[in-house]
One Martini backbone bead per residue (centre of mass of N, CA, C, O) as a GRO file, in nm:
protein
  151
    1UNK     BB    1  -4.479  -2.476  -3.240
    2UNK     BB    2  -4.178  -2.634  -3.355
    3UNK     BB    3  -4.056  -2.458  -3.645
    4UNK     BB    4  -3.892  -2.404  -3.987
    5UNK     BB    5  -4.189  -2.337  -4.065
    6UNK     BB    6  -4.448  -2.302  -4.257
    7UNK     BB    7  -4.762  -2.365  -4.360
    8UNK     BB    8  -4.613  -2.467  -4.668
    9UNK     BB    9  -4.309  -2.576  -4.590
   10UNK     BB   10  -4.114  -2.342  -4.551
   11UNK     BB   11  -3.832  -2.204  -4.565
   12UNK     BB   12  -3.761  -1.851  -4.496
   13UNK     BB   13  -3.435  -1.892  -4.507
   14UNK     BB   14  -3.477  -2.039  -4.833
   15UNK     BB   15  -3.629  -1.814  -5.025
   16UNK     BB   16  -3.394  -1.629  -5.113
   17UNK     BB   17  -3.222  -1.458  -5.403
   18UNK     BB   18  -2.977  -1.619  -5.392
   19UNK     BB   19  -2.747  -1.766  -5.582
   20UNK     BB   20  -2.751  -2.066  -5.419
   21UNK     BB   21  -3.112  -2.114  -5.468
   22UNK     BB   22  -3.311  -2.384  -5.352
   23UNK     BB   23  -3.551  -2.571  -5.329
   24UNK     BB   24  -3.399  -2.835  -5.264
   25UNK     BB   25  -3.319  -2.947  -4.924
   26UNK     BB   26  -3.183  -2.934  -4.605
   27UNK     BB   27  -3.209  -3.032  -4.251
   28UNK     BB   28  -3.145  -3.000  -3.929
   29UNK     BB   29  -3.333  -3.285  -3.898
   30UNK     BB   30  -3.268  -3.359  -4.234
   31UNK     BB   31  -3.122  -3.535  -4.476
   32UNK     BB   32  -3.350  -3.512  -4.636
   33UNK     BB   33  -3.487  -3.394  -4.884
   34UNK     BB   34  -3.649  -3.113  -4.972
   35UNK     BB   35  -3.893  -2.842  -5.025
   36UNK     BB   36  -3.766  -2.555  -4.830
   37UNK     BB   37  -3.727  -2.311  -5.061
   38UNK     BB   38  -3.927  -2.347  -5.269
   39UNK     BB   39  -4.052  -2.263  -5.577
   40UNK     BB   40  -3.973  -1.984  -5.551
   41UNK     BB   41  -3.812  -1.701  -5.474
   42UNK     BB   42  -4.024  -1.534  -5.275
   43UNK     BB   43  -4.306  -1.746  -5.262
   44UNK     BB   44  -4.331  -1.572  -4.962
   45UNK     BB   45  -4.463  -1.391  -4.773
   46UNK     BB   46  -4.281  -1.326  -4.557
   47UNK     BB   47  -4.010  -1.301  -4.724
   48UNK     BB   48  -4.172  -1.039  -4.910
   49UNK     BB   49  -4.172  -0.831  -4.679
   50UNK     BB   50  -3.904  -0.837  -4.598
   51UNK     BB   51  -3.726  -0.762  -4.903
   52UNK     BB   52  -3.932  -0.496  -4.915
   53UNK     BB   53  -3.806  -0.365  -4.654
   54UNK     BB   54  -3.528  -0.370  -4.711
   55UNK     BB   55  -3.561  -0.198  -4.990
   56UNK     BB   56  -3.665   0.070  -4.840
   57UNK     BB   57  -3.463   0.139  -4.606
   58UNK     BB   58  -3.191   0.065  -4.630
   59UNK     BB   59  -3.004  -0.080  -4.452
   60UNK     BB   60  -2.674  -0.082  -4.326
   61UNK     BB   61  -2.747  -0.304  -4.114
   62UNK     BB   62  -2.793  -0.648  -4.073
   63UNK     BB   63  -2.963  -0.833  -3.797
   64UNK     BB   64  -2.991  -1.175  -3.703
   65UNK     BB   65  -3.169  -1.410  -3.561
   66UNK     BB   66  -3.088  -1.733  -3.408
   67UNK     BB   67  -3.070  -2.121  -3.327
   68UNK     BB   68  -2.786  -2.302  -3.222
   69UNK     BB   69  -2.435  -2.203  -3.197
   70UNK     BB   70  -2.256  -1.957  -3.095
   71UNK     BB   71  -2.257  -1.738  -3.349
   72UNK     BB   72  -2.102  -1.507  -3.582
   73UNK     BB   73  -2.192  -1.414  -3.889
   74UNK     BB   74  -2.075  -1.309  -4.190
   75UNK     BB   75  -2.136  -1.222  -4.538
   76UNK     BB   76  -1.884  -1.065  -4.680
   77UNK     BB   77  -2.014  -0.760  -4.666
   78UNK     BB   78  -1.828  -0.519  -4.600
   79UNK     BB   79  -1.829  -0.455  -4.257
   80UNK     BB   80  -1.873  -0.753  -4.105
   81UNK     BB   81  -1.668  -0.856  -3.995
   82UNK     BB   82  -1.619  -0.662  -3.797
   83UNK     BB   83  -1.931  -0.658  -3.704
   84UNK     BB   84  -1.876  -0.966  -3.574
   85UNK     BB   85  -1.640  -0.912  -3.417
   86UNK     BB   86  -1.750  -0.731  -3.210
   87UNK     BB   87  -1.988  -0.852  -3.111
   88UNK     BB   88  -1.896  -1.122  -3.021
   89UNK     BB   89  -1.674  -1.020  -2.787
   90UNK     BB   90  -1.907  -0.885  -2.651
   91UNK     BB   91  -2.114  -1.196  -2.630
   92UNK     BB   92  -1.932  -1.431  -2.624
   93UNK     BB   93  -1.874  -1.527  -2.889
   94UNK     BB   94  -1.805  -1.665  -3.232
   95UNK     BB   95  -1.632  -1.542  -3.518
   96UNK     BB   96  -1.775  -1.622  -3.839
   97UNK     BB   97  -1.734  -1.647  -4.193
   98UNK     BB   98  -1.937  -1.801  -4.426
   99UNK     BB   99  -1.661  -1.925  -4.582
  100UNK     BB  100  -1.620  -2.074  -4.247
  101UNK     BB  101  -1.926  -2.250  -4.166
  102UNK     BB  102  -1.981  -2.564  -4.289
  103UNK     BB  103  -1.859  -2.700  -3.977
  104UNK     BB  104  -2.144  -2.575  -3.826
  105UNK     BB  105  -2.308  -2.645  -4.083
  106UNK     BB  106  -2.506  -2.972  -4.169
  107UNK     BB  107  -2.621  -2.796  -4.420
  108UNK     BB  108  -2.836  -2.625  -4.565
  109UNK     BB  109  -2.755  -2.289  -4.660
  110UNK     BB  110  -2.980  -2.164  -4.884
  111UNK     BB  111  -3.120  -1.867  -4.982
  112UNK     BB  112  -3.035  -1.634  -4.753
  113UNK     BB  113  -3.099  -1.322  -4.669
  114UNK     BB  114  -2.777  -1.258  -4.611
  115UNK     BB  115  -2.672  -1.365  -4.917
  116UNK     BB  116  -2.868  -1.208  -5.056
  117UNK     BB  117  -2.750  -0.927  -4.976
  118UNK     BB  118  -2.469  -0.991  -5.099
  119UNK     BB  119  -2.590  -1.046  -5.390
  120UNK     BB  120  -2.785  -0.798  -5.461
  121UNK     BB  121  -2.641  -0.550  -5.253
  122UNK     BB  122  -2.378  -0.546  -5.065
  123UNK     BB  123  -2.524  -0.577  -4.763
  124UNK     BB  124  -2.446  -0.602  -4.447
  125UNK     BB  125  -2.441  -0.890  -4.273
  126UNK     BB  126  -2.570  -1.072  -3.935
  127UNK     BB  127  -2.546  -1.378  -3.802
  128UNK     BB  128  -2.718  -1.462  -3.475
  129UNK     BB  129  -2.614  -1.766  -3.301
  130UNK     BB  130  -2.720  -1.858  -3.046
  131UNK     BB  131  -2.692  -2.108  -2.774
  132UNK     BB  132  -3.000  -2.103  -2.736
  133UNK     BB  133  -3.358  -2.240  -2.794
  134UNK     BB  134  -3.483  -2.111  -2.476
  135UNK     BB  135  -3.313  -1.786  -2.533
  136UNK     BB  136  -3.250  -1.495  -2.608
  137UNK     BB  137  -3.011  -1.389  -2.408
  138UNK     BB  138  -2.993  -1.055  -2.366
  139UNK     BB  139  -2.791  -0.999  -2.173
  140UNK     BB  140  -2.545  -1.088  -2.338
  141UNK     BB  141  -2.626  -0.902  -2.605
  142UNK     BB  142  -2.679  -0.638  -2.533
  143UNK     BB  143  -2.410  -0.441  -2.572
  144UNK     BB  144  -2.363  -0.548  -2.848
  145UNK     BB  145  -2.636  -0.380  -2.962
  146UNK     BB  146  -2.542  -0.120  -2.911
  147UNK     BB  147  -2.284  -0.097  -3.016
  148UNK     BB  148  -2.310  -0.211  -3.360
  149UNK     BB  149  -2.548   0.068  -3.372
  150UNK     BB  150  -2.425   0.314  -3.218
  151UNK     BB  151  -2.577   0.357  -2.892
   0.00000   0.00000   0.00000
């Protein structure tokens, strides 16, 4: 079954206690608010695995992979537009800094992992949005993950 929720209806990517974490969202399937933020930022065990795995290990680049939009989002934290720019153009993909994607994204956005990285660790993220909801897409991706992580 596809869906952006988990098994307690949180989306889980609007869990992460960026900045501008709320409970209450809208979701590209409807502008009706929902509770889909969670009662309260990392109240998700899959959330809380992940800002844990991630606090541990400490990575240079987290890319994140989503869809379906067709562009390549950096949050705006060290060197990540350099580095959506350079991956999009790799994988024929727009890129996009998340201060001008608004109008890309027609519902919230907040609360995400990428914001959150951005918001308590100024660490660099992006989101590659691919282009299709039923395909990897990886031959198109391969080259450009290679570049970016410096393989």
């Amino acid at each position: 079954v596809r869906s952006r929720f988990n098994a307690r209806g949180v989306d889980l990517n609007r869990n992460f206690p960026a900045n501008d974490w709320k409970s209450v969202v809208t979701t590209p399937q409807s502008s009706q608010p929902t509770a889909a933020g969670g009662p309260e930022p990392l109240s998700e065990p899959e959330s809380l695995a992940i800002a844990r795995y991630i606090n541990q290990t400490a990575p240079v680049l987290v890319l994140s992979f989503h869809s379906k939009a067709a562009v390549v989002e950096a949050n705006e934290a060290g060197f990540s537009v350099g580095a959506a720019a350079q991956y999009a153009s790799k994988a024929r993909y727009q890129a996009v800094p998340k201060s001008q994607s608004a109008d890309i994204f027609k519902y919230d956005t907040t609360g995400a992992m990428e914001d959150w990285l951005r918001d308590k660790s100024g660490r660099p993220a992006i989101v590659v949005e691919l282009a299709s909801g039923d395909s990897s897409e990886f031959a198109r991706n391969r080259e450009a993950l290679w570049y970016t992580t410096g393989l």
